[in-house]
C-alpha positions in Angstrom: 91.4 42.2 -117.0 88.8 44.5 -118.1 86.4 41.7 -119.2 86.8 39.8 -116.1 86.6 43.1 -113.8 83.2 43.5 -116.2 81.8 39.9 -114.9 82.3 40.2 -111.8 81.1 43.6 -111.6 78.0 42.1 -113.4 77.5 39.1 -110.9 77.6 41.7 -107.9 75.1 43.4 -109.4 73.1 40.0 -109.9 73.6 39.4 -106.7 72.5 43.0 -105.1 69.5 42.8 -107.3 68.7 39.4 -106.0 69.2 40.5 -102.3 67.2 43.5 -103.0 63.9 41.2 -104.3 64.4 39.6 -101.5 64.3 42.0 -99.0 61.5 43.6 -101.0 59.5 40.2 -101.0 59.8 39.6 -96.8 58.8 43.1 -96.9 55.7 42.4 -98.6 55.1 39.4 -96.8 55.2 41.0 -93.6 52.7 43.8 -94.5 50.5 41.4 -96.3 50.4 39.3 -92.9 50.0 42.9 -91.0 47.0 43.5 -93.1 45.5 40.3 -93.1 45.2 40.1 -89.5 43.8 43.4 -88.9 41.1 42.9 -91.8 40.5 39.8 -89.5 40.2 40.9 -86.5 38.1 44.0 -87.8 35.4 41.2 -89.1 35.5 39.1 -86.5 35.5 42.2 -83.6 32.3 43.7 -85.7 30.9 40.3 -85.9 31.0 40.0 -81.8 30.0 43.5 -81.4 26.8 43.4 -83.5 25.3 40.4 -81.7 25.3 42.9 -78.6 22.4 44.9 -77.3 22.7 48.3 -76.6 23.6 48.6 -72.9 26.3 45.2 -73.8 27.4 47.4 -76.6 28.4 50.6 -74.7 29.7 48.5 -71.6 32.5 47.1 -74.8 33.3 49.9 -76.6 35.4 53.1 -76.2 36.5 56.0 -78.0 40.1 55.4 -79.3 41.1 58.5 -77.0 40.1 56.6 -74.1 42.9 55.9 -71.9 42.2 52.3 -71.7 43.7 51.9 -74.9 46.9 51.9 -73.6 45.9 50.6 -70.1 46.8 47.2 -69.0 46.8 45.0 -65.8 46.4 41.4 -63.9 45.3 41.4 -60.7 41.8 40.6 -59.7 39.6 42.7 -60.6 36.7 44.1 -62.3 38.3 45.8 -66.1 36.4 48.0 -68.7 34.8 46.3 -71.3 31.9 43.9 -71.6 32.9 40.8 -69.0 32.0 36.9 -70.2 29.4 36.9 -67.6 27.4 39.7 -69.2 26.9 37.1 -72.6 24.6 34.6 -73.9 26.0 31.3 -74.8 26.4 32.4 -78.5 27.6 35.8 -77.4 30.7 34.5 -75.9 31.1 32.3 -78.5 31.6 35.3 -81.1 33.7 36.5 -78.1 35.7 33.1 -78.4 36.4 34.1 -81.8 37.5 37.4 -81.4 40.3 36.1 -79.4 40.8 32.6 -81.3 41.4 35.5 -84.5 44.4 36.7 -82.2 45.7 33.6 -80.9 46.7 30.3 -81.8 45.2 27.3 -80.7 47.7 26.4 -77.8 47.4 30.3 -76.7 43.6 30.3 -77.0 43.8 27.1 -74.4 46.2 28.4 -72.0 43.5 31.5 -71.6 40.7 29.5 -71.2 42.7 27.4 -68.7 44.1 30.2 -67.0 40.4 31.3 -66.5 39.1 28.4 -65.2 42.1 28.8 -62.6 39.8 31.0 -60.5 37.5 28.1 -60.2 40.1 26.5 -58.5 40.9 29.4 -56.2 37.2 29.8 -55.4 37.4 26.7 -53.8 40.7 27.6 -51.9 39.6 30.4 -50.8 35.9 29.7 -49.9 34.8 29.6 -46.1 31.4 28.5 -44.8 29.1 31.2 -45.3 31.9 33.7 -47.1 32.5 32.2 -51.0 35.5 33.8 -52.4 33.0 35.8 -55.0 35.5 37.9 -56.5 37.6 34.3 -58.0 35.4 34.6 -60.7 35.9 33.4 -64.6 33.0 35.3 -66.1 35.0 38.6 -64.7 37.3 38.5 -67.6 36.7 41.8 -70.1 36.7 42.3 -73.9 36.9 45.6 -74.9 37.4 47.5 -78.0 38.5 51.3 -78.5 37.7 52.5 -81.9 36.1 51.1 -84.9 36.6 48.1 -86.2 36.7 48.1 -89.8 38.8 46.7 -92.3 40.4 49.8 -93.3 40.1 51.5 -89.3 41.9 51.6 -86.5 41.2 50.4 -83.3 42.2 48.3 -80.1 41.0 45.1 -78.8 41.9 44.1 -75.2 40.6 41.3 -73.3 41.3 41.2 -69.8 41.2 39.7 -66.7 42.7 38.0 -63.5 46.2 36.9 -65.0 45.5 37.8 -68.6 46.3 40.4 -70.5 45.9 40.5 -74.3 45.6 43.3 -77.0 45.9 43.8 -80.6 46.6 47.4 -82.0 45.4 48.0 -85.4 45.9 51.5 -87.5 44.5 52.5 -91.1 43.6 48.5 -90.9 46.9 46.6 -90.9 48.4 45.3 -87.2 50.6 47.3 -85.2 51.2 45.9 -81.9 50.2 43.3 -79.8 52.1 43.9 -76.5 52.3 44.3 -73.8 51.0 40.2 -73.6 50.7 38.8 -69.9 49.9 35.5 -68.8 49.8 34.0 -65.0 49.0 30.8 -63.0 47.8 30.7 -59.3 48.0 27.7 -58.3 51.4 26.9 -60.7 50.7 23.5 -59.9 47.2 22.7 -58.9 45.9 20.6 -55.7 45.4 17.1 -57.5 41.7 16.9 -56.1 40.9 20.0 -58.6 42.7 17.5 -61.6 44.0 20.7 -63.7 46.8 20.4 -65.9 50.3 23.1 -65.3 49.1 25.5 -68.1 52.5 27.0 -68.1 54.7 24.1 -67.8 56.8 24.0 -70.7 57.9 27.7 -70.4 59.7 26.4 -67.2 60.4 23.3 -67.9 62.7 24.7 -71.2 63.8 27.3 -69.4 64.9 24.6 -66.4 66.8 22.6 -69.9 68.5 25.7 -70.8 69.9 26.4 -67.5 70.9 23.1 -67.1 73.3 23.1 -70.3 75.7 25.9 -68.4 78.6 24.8 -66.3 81.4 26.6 -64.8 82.1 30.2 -65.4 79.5 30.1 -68.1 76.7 28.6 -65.3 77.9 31.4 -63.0 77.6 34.2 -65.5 74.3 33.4 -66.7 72.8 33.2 -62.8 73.0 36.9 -62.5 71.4 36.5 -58.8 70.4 34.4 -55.8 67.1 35.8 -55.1 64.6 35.8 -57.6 63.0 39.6 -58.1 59.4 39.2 -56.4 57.7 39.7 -59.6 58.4 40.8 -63.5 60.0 44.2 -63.6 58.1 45.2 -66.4 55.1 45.0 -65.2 52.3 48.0 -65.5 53.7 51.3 -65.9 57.2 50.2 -66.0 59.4 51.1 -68.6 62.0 49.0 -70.6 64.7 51.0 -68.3 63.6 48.7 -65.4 65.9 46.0 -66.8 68.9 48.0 -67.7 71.8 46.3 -69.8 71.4 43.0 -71.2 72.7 40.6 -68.2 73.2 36.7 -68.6 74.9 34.7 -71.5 74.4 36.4 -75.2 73.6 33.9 -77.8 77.2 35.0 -79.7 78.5 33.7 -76.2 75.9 29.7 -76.7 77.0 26.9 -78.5 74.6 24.9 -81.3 72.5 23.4 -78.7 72.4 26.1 -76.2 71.0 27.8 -78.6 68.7 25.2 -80.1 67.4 25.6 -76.7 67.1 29.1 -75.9 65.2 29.3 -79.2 62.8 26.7 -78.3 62.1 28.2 -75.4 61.3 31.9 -77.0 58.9 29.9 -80.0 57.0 28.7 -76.8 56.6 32.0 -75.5 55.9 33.8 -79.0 53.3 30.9 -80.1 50.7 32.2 -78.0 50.0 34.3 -80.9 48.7 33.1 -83.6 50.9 31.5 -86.3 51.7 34.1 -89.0 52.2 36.8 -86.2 54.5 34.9 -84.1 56.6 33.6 -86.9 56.8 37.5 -87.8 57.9 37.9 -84.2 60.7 35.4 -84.3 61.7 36.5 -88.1 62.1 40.5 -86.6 64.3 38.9 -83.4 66.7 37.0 -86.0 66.9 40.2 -88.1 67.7 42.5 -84.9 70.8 41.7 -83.0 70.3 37.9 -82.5 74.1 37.7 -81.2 73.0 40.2 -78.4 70.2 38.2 -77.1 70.9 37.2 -74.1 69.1 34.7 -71.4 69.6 35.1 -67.5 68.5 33.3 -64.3 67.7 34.9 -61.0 66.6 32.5 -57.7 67.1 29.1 -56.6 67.5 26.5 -59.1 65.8 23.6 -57.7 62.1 23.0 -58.6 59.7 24.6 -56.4 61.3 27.5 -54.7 61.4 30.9 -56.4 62.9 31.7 -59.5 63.0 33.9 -62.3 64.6 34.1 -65.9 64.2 36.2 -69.1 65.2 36.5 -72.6 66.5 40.2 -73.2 66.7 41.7 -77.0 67.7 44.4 -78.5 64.1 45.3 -79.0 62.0 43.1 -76.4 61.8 41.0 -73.4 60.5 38.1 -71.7 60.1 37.5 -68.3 58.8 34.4 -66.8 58.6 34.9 -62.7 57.6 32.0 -60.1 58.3 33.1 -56.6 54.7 33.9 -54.7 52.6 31.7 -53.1 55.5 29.5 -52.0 56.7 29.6 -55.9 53.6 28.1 -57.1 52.8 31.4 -58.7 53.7 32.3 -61.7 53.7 35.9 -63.9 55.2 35.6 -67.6 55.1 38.8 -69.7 56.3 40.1 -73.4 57.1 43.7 -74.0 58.0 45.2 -77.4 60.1 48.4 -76.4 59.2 49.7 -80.1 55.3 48.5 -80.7 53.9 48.0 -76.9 50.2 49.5 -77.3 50.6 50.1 -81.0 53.9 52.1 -80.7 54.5 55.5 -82.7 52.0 54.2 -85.1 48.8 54.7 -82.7 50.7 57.5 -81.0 50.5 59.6 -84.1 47.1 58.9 -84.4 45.7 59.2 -81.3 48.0 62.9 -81.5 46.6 63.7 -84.9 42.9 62.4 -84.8 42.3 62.6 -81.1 44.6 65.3 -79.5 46.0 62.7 -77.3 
């Protein structure tokens, strides 16, 4: 007995040592990625910044004090920073890259096409003799707070009519990269403007996902019949807005419910680029997974207002079509932990900046 109580106390400890290099290793992983990206975006945010002259140069910079580091909207508008209108041709290129460093290549196309969206409302919106001059694609902002180094820490936000996107970086390795919010207006476009539905898979997954609940499962996951009018957290609203997890958990899904419902969030997270969003959907696994839940507010016929959202232990997503006779849509990601660089930035901008 002794011997045998011996091996098996051995092959725990095998076993506790292996799990423990393992944790170790996705540890590493993830602070390698962390790093990586922020040494990126340091070059490539320097690299934009030093093609500037001096009056483009203090139009997109800030102090990391400033309080648009942790400012964020998406309504029309003219935002701080240094707007796409403002640079030359190769300019907005380095620009291009900036944000290309921070997205992938599907995200980097949905902001371009969200941009060119206004082009499309100009000519809505245009009268003879009165152009709609503020529907306007060079209006969108890049600005940093801070200074981008390898080893610095700093903000970059670039912002605009139904964009808003940000990377936090501190002491040169990735913090935060929420809160991330992208819109369409038109949803679907007037077919003499031939656009393409730039958001169309996040609701036509989300329409699949509904569609696999019946009976008392269908009517616990529709937790209303009117959609909200927009995302509850929106600017200035706190993770409280949502209040407990509502809708069908994924403990609650079978296999292909939640095949789907994790379909659906890879769409959402892969507007970031690759090894971020695969960090993303790595931390959701690792976090209460069983407690993820999804829920459906509005009408569920195509082309009146609805709403759903994936709610976490740690984040949300809200996708929202109900404006505009719901051809208007708002979808936003909030990290309750890391929005605007969480405690990380806090402690510095408290430290280093007595903010």
């Amino acid at each position: 007995m002794k011997g045998r109580r011996t091996n098996l106390e051995k092959g725990i400890m095998r076993y506790l040592s292996l799990s423990l290099v393992l944790l170790l290793a996705a540890s590493c992983g993830t602070m390698r990625s962390a790093v990586s990206v922020g040494h990126e975006l340091a070059d490539a945010t320097s690299t934009f910044l030093s093609s500037l002259g001096d009056k483009q140069r203090e139009l997109a910079t800030r102090e990391l004090s400033d309080n648009e580091a942790v400012n964020w909207h998406f309504v029309p508008g003219r935002y701080a920073g240094v707007e796409m209108g403002a640079l030359s041709g190769k300019q907005k290129a380095l620009a291009h890259q900036v944000l290309r460093t921070m997205l992938s290549a599907t995200g980097f196309a949905k902001a371009m096409a969200i941009a060119d969206l206004e082009n499309v409302l100009h000519g809505l919106e245009s009268k003879p003799n009165k152009p709609a001059v503020h529907r306007d694609p060079n209006r969108y902002a890049l600005l940093v707070c801070g200074t981008p180094n390898p080893d610095g820490t700093f903000v970059v936000r670039y912002q605009g009519h139904h964009v808003s996107l940000r990377m936090a970086v501190v002491d040169g390795m990735l913090v935060g990269h929420t809160p991330l919010f992208l819109g369409t207006n038109p949803h679907v476009v007037p077919k003499q403007f031939a656009r393409p539905v730039v958001l169309r898979r996040e609701e036509a997954l989300g329409r699949e996902l509904l569609a696999m609940f019946d009976g008392g499962m269908r009517a616990k996951v529709i937790i209303a019949e009117t959609a909200p009018p927009d995302v509850l957290l929106g600017p200035g609203k706190a993770p409280a807005e949502l209040g407990e997890r509502r809708g069908v958990a994924w403990s609650q899904m079978n296999k292909a419910q939640q095949k789907s419902l994790w379909r659906l969030l890879e769409v959402h997270a892969n507007v970031l680029r690759p090894d971020v969003a695969k960090q993303d959907l790595a931390r959701i696994r690792a976090n209460g997974l069983a407690e993820m839940s999804f829920a459906w507010a509005g009408s569920t016929e195509p082309g009146k207002g609805h709403y759903y959202r994936i709610h976490g232990n740690h984040f949300a997503v809200e996708y929202d079509c109900t404006q505009n006779g719901a051809n208007h849509v708002h979808v936003c990601w909030r990290d309750f932990d890391n929005d605007f660089g969480g405690d990380a930035l806090r402690r510095h901008r408290e430290q280093q900046h007595g903010q």
